[in-house]
N, C-alpha and C positions, 0 to 999 in steps of 0.2 A: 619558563614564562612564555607566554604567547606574542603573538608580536603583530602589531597591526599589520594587514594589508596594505598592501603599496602596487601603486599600479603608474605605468607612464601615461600622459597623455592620450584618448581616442576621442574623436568627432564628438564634442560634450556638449549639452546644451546647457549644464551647471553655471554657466555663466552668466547666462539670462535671469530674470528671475522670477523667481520660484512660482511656481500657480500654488492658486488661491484651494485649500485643503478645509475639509472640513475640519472642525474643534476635535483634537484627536485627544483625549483624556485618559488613554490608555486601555475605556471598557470596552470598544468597540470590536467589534470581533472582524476578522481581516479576511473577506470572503470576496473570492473572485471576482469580478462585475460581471466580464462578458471574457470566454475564453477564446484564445486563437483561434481553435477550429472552428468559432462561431464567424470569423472574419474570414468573408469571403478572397479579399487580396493576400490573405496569408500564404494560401493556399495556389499562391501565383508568384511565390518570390524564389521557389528555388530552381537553380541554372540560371537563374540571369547574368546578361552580361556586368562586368564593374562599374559600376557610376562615374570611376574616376581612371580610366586603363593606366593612367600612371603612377599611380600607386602599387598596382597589380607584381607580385613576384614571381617569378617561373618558378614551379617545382625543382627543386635539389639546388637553388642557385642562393638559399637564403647565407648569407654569411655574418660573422658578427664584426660587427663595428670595432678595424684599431688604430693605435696612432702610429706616428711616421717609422716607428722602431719594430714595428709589427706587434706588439704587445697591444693586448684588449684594453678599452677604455674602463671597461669595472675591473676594480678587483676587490682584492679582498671579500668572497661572496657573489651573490646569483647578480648581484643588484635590483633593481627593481620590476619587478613584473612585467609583461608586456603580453599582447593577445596575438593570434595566431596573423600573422599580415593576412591583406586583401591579396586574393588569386584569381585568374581566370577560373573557369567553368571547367575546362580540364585539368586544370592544377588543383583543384579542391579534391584535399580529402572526402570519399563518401560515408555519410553516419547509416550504422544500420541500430535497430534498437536492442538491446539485451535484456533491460528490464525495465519496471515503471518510472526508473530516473537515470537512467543508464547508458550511455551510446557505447559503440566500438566502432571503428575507423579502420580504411583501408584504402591506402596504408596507413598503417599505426600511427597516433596520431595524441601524445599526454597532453593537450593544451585546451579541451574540449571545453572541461568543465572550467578552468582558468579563464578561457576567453569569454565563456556567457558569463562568469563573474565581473570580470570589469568589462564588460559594453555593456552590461548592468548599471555599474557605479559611474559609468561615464555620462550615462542617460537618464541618471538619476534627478525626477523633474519636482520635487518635491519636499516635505521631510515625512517619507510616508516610513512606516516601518515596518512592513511587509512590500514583497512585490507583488503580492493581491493586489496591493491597493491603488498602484499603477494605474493613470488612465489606457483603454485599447489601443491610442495611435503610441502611445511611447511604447509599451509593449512590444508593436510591429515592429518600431524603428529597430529596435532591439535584435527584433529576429532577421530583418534585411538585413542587417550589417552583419549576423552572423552567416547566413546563409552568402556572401560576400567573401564567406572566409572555407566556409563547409559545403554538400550538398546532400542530402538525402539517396541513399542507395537506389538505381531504378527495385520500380514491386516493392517496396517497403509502404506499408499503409501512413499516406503524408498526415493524416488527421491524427494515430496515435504517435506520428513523430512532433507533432504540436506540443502533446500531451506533455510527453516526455523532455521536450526543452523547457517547457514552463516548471517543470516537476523541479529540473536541475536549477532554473533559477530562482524558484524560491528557496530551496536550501542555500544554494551560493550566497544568496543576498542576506538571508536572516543570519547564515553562520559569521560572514564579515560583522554586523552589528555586536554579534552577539563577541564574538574577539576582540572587537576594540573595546566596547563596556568593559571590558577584563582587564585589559590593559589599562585605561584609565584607573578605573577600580584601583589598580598593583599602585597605581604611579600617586593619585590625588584624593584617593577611597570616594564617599559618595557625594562631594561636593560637585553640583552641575554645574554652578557657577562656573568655578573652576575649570570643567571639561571644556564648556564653553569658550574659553581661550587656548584650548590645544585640539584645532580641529585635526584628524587625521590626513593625510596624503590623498586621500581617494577621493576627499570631498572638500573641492576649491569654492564652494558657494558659500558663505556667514552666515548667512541668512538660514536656507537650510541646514544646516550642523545647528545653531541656534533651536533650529525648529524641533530636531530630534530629542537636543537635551532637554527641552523644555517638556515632551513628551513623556521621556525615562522620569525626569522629577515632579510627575503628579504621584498622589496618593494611592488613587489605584491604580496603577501600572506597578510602583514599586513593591504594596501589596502583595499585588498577582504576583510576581519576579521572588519576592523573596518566600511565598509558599511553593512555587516551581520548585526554586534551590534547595529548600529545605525536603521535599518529594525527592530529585535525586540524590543528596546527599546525607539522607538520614540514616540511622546508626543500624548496622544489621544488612544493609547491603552490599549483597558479591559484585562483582563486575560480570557481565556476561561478553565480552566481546575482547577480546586481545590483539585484535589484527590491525589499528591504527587506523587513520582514515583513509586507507585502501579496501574496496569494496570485496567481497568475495571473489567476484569474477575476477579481478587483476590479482585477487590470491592466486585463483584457478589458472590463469596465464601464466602466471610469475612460475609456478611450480611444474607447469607443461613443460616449461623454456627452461627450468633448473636438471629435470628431471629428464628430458628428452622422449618420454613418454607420456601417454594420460593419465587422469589420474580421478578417482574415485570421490565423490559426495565427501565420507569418512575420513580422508585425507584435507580435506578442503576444512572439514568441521575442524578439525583433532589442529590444523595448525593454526587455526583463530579462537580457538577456544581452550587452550591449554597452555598448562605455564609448569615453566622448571623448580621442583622444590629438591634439591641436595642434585642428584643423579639423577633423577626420574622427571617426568612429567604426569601432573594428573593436573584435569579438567577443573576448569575456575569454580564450579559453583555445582552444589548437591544436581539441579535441573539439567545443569551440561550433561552432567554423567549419567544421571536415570535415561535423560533422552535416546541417547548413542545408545544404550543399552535395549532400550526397548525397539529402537533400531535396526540391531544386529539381530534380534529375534526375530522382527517384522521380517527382513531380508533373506533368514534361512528360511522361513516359512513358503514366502513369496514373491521372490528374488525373481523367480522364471515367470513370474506373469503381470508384475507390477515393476514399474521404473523408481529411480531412488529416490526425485523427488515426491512421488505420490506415498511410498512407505514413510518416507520423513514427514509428511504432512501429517499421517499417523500417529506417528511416535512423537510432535511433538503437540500432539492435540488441536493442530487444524490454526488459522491463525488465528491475531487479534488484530481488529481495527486495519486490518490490511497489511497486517506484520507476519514473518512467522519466524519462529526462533530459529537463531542460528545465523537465516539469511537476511532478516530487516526484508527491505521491500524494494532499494537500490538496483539491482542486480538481475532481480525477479520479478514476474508478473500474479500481481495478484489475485485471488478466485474470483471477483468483482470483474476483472476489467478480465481475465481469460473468458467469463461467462460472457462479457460483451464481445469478446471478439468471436466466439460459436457465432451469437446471435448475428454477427454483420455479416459473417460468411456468406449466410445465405444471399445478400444484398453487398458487396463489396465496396468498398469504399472508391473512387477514384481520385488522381489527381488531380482535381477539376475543381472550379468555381463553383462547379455545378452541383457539386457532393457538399460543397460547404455551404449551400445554399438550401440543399436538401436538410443539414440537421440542424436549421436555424428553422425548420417547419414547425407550426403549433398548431393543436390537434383544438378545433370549434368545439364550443357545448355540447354540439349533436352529438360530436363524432365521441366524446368522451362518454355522453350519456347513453351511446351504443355498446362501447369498448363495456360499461359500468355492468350492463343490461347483461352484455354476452357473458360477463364473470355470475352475474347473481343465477342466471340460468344455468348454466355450467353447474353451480356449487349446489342448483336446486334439482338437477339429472343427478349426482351424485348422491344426495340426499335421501331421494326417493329411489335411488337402486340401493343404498342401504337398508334404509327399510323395509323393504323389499325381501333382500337378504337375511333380516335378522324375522320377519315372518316366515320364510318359510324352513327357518331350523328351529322357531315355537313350534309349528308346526308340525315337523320331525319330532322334534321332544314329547308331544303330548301324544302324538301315538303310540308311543315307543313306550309312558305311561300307562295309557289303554290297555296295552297289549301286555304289560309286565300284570296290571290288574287282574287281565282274565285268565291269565295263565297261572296266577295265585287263585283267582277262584275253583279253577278246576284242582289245582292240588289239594286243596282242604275239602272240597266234595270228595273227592277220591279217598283221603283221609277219614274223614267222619265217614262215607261207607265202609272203609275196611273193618271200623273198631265197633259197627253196627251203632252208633249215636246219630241221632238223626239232628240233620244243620241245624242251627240256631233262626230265628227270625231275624232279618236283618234290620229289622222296628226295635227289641228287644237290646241292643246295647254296638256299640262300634268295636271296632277289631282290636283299638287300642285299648276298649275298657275290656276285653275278653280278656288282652294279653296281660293287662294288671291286675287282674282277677286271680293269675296264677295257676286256671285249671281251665281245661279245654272247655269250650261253649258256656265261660264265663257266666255274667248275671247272678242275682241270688241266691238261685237252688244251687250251684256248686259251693257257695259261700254257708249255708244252714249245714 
């Protein structure tokens, strides 16, 4: 059974109350407003000093809380959650990115994606239920207080590290919802009423908790929820993934650190994608095992001029919707946002107000109905060098006819002089009625 989130107390504004939301009836689709890297200050919050230096904990000095006997105050268990403390500038872990939802820290650092979960829930201003749907300043709050805790690698591009923290808290935020509804669910099934007096730990505002349940128990929300559920859990579906809520890449670490060596794409696949039946292990589902397969063939072919994830791209037929089988999108950058990063190469992004102000530009009517111009012209040089091209192989072609013509006519002059018959008028009948005729220089006097 799943177990709600729990988190301790951080800097929460939940206590206030709630801003005023639109009528959320569940069809509304939960789309961004305005993203970080459109925010010019965002893009100014990381290395800052601490807001509050006494809060601040030195690196290696974190200890845990005991009482007088030296024994820890939790037991029985983790206890409850807590986010990475406020550090100075050099005690912050630095985030570099891995994939499109993904950090890695250095030094190592498991509390990444925990701490953007609750400075999430702690800043929770609303009953929104998406973090789309976050106004921009709670957003930021969001990210000052983590950048508070973290800091961005120097040379890491700060705009796809926006990207990428908003990436991880909209999952964080929606997966919390989506576990407590579960838990409810186990505990009181679909009465809202009901949930209604058992708000979770993470969220001390009535109002809001109120606000959500009353969102879950419209008609279309529930609707939509219960067509989702029945999509994933309808009869005939494998599982494709076995490796738990640990992403590929902390596979890929976990088994560098077990194994004391690297270790191969195939290794990484074969242990999230395969399960033990008697002694053996085979592959969850028909598509695991064809994939690997067409794989290992891709790899002896073109092993020496191609890298593994470009043959995997391959072999599992390129992705969908910014997914590709095997790795999700967690861990890895997708061809969308690889193709945008070629493009900004040429133009680098910097750590500046200045870059965040550059991609908040929008391009005037003129400039669009130049951009429009230059494409239709473009498509219309192409156009006409096709055409182009395909006269002059007419061209070729009908010479080539001409030329097979008169070199038939001189064969059948040379013909009719050998057998002393003199040519036919070419007024007198066509070659193909000569040839159904059945006798050479055709017409009716062969036929009498």
């Amino acid at each position: 059974m799943k177990t709600q989130s729990t988190c301790l107390p951080v800097t929460s504004d939940q206590s206030s109350t709630p801003e005023r939301v639109f009528q959320d009836d569940g069809r509304r689709r939960c789309v961004l407003r305005r993203s970080l890297r459109e925010v010019p200050e965002a893009w100014k919050l990381n290395g800052l000093e601490l807001d509050n230096p006494e809060l601040g904990v030195a690196a290696g000095k974190r200890k845990r809380s005991t009482k007088g006997n030296g024994k820890p105050e939790v037991r029985n268990g983790r206890g409850l959650a807590k986010p990475r403390d406020p550090a100075g500038p050099a005690d912050r872990p630095v985030l570099m990115v891995v994939g499109d939802r993904e950090f890695t820290s250095e030094p190592l650092c498991k509390k990444v994606i925990s701490t953007v979960r609750l400075l999430t829930l702690a800043n929770l201003p609303g009953p929104y239920r998406s973090y789309n749907m976050f106004p921009s300043r709670v957003r930021l709050e969001i990210l000052r207080q983590f950048l508070q805790r973290y800091s961005w690698k120097e040379g890491e591009d700060v705009g796809r590290c926006l990207d990428v923290f908003e990436g991880i808290a909209v999952e964080a935020y929606s997966r919390c919802l989506s576990d407590t509804r579960s838990v409810l669910d186990d505990k009181y099934q679909q009465d809202k009423e009901v949930w209604k007096q058992h708000p979770p730990i993470w969220c001390n505002n009535v109002e809001i908790w109120e606000g959500l349940c009353n969102i879950w128990a419209s008609p279309i929300w529930e609707n939509q929820s219960s067509t989702n559920r029945d999509n994933r859990t309808k009869k005939g579906r494998d599982p494709s993934y076995v490796g738990g809520s640990r992403s590929t890449f902390r596979h890929k670490q976990a088994m560098i650190s077990e194994k004391g060596a690297p270790v191969d794409l195939k290794e990484v696949f074969d242990r999230t994608h395969m399960k033990k039946i008697g002694e053996s292990k085979v592959y969850v589902n028909t598509r695991a095992h064809d994939t690997m397969v067409a794989y290992v063939e891709l790899r002896k072919k073109h092993g020496s001029t191609m890298t593994e994830e470009a043959l995997w791209e391959l072999a599992a037929k390129g992705e969908k919707k910014g997914r590709l089988f095997g790795f999700g999108n967690k861990s890895r950058t997708s061809k969308a946002n690889r193709e945008l990063e070629v493009i900004e190469a040429s133009n680098p992004t910097k750590s500046t107000a200045t870059s965040a102000e550059d991609c908040e530009r929008k391009f005037t009517q003129s400039e669009v109905a130049n951009l429009v111009a230059k494409e239709l012209a473009a498509a219309h040089e192409k156009y006409a060098k096709d055409m182009e091209a395909q006269e002059k192989l007419y061209k070729a072609e009908l010479e080539k006819v001409v030329g097979d013509t008169s070199f038939n006519k001189r064969c059948f002059d040379a013909l009719f002089k050998h057998n002393g018959i003199p040519m036919p008028d070419p007024g007198e009948g066509s070659s193909n009625r000569m040839t159904s005729g059945g006798g050479v220089g055709g017409g009716e006097e062969n036929q009498q």
